[in-house]
C-alpha positions in Angstrom: 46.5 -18.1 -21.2 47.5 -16.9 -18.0 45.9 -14.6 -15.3 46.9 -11.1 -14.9 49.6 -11.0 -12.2 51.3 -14.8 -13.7 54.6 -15.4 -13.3 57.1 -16.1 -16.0 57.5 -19.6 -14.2 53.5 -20.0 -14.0 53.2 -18.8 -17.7 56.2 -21.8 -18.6 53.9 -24.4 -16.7 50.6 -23.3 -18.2 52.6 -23.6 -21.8 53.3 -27.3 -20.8 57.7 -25.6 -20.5 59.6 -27.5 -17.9 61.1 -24.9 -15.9 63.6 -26.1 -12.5 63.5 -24.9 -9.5 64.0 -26.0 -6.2 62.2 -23.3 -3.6 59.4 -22.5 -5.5 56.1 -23.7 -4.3 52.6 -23.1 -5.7 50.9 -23.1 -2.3 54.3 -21.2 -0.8 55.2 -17.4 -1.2 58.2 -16.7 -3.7 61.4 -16.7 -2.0 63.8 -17.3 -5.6 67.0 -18.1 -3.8 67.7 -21.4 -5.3 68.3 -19.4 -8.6 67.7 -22.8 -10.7 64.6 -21.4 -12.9 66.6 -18.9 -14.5 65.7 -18.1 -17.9 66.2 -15.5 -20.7 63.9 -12.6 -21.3 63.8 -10.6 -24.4 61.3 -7.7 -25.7 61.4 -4.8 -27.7 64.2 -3.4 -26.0 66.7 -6.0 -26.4 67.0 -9.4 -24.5 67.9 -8.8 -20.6 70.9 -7.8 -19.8 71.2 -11.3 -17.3 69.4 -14.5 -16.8 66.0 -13.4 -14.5 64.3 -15.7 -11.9 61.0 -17.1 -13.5 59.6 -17.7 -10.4 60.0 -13.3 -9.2 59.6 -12.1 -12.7 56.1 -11.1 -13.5 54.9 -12.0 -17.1 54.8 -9.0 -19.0 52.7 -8.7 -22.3 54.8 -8.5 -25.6 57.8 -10.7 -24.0 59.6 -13.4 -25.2 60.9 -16.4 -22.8 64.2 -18.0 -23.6 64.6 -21.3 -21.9 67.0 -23.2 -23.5 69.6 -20.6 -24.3 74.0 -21.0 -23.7 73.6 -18.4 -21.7 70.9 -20.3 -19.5 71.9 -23.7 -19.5 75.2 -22.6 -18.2 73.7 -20.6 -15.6 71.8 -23.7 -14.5 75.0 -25.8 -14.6 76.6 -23.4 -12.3 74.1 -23.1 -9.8 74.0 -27.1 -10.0 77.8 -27.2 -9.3 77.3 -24.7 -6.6 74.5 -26.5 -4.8 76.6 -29.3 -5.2 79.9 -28.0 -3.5 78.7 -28.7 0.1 75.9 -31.6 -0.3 77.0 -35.1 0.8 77.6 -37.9 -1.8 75.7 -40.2 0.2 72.7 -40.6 -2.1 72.6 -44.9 -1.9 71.9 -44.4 2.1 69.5 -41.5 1.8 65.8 -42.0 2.1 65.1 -39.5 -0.5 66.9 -41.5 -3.4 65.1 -42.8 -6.5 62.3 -39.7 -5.8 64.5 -36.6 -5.0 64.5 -33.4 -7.3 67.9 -32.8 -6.6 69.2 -36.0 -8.3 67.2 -35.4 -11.2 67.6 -31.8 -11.9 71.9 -32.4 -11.8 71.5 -34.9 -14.2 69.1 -32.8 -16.7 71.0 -29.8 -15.9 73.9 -30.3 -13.9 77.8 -30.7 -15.5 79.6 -34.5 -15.5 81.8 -33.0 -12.8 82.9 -30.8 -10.5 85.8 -28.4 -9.7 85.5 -28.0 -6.2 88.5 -29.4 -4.3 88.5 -29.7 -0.8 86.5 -30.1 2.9 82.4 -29.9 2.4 80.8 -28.0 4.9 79.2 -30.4 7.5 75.8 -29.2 9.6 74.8 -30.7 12.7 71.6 -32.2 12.4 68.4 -31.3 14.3 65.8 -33.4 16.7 62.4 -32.1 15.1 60.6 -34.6 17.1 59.8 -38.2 16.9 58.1 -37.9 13.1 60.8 -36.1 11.1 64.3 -36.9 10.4 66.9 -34.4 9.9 70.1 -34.6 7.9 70.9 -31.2 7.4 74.2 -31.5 5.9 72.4 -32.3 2.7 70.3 -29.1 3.1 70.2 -26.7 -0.1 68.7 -23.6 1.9 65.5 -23.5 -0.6 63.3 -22.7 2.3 60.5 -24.3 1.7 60.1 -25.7 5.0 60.4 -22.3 6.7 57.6 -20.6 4.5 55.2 -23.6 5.1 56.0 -23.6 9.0 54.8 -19.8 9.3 52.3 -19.6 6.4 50.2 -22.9 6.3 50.8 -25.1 9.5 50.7 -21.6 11.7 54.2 -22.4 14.0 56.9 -20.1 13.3 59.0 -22.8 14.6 61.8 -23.0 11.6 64.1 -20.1 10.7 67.3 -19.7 9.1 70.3 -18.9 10.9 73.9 -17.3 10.6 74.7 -15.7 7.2 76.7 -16.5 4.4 78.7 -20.2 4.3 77.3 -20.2 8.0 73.4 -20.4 7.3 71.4 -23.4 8.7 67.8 -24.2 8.7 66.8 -25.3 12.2 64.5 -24.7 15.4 65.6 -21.1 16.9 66.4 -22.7 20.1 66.3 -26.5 20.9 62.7 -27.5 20.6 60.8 -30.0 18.8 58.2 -28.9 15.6 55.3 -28.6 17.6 52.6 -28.8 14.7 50.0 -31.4 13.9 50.9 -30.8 10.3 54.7 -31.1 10.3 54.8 -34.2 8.1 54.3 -32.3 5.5 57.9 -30.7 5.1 58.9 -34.6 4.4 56.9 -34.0 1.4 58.1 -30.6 0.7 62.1 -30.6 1.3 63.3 -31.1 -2.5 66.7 -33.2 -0.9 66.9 -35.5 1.5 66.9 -33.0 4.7 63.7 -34.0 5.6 62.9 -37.4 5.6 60.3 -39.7 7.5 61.7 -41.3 10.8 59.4 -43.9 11.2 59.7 -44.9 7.2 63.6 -44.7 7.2 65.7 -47.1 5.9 62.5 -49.4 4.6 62.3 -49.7 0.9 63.1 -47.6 -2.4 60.1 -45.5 -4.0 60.4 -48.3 -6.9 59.7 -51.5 -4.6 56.1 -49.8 -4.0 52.6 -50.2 -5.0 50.9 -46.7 -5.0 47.1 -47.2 -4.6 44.7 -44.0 -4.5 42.4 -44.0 -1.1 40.9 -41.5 1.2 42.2 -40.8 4.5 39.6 -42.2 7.1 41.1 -41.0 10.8 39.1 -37.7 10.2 36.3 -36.1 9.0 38.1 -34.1 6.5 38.2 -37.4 4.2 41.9 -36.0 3.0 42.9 -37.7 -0.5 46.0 -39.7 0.3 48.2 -42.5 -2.2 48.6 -45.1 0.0 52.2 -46.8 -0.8 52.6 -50.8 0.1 55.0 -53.4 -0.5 53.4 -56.9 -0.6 50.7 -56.7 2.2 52.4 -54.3 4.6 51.6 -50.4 4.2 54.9 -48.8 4.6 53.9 -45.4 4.1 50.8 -42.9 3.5 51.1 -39.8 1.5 48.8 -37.1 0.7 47.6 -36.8 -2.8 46.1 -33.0 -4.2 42.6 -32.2 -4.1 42.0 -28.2 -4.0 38.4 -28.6 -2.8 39.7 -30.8 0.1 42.7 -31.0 1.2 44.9 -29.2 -1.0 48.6 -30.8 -1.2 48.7 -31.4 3.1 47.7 -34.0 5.2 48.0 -34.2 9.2 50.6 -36.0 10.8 47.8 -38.6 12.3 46.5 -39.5 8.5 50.5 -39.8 7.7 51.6 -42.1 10.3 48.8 -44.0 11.7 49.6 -47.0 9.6 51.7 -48.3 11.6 49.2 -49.5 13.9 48.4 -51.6 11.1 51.6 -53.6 12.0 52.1 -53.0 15.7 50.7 -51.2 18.9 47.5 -53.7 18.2 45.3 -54.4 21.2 45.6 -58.5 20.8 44.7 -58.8 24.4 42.0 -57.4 26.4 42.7 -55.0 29.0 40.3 -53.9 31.5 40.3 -51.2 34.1 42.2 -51.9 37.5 42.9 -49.6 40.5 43.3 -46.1 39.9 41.3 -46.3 36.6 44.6 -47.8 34.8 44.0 -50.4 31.6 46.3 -53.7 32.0 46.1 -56.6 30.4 43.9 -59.7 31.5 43.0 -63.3 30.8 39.0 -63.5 28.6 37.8 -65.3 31.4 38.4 -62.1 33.9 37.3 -60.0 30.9 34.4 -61.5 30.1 33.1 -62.0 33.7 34.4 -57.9 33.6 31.9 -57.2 31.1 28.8 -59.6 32.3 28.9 -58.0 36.0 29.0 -54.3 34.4 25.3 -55.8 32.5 24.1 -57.8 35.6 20.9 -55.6 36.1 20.9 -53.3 33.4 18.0 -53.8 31.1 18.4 -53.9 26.9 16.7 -50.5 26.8 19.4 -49.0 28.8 22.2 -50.2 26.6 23.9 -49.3 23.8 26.2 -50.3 21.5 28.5 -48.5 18.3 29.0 -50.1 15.1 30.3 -49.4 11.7 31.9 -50.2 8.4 35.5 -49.6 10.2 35.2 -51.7 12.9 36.8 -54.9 12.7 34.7 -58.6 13.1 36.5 -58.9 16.8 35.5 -55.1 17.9 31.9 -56.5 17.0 
């Protein structure tokens, strides 16, 4: 059973159905312009005169849904062989290997070759700030990035440009993402667009140890999986809780692990001219910290402790 107002792909899911696609997004608005969760439709007028995108096709009562048809599978091969005209073969040095939809779905659906000969497309790529990497040559156009950027993180910073053979997803003009949620699209780009900079080139998704946990640099208490290799956390992702956090995280619960490795205070600093912390010896710390008590009494102190900080904090 379905709500009233399902789609075709929502009624496949519900039915335990694997339908593709690469642009659709539960949390996103439909865009269907990746064209990879077409399907077959018939009723009592006849079966549909083409294949129909799940994703835009509202569920009709008295219909039947045709998966796994000629007619479909070799309209899923095509579009495969068409997303695959202009996208790099450089899967072994790309971040998103081992984990990417787009490897998987050309190997369910996709043919055993191609018959495009001659010069791929190439896109220059984009500085979206320090956080996310941009290949854009691999790009597929699905969009999702776009619709989160406008409808959940609230910055209408991504857009698509030029038309046709031309179209790249990118800033307008030359800016950086300025959102505190913009990790996300890591998450949400179904290729390897949209990686992680401070991640890249670290491990393989199958040389990590996913453990459940709750985000901690908030009050929001975000549900994250918390990926590790050995004893160092290499990366934090965000892990769905409708009540909470839905399928987002903020940038500072995505990347502040690495503070876990470097940027540690391991010497103490104290205040010098013009209210600027530098680094000093314990003795001139110490002596710091007794002549700021000198003749204050214990009621007028205070100190803040909890379960996060550390034994030398305390």
């Amino acid at each position: 059973w379905v709500p009233k107002g399902s789609s075709v792909m929502q009624a496949c899911d519900a039915a335990g159905v694997d339908i593709p696609r690469f642009c659709y997004h539960p949390k996103l608005s439909v865009a269907g312009n990746c064209r990879m969760c077409l399907v077959d439709l018939e009723n009592e007028r006849g079966m549909s005169p083409k294949p129909v995108a799940s994703c835009a096709m509202p569920l009709a009562p008295g219909t039947t849904i045709l998966t796994d048809t000629d007619r479909v599978k070799k309209a899923r091969e095509g579009v495969m062989e068409f997303l695959l005209l202009n996208h790099p073969l450089d899967c072994p040095i790309c971040d998103q290997g081992g984990e990417c939809d787009l490897q998987d779905q050309a190997m369910h659906y996709g043919s055993d070759r191609g018959r495009f000969v001659g010069q791929k497309r190439t896109v220059v790529d984009k500085n979206l700030g320090p956080l996310v990497k941009t290949v854009m040559t691999r790009c597929i156009h699905c969009t999702r990035c776009v619709r989160y950027a406008k409808e959940v993180a609230g910055v209408e910073d991504l857009g698509v440009t030029g038309r046709g053979g031309a179209s790249e997803i990118g800033t307008y003009v030359n800016k950086l993402m300025e959102s505190e949620l913009s990790g996300n699209v890591i998450d949400l780009c179904p290729v390897g667009a949209l990686t992680s900079k401070p991640y890249a080139f670290t491990a393989r998704q199958w040389e990590l140890k996913p453990t459940e946990s709750v985000d901690v640099s908030d009050a929001l208490g975000c549900n994250i999986r918390v990926d590790s290799r050995g004893t160092e956390v290499l990366r934090i992702l965000p892990r769905n809780n409708e009540e909470v956090n839905e399928d987002w995280i903020s940038d500072k619960a995505r990347f502040q692990y690495d503070g876990l490795q470097r940027q540690r205070l391991n010497v103490p600093m104290a205040k010098g001219a013009g209210s600027v912390l530098k680094p000093v010896k314990w003795e001139e710390a110490l002596t710091a910290v007794a002549e700021a008590a000198e003749g204050v009494s214990g009621e007028d102190m205070a100190a803040y402790g909890g379960k996060l900080a550390d034994c030398e904090s305390l």
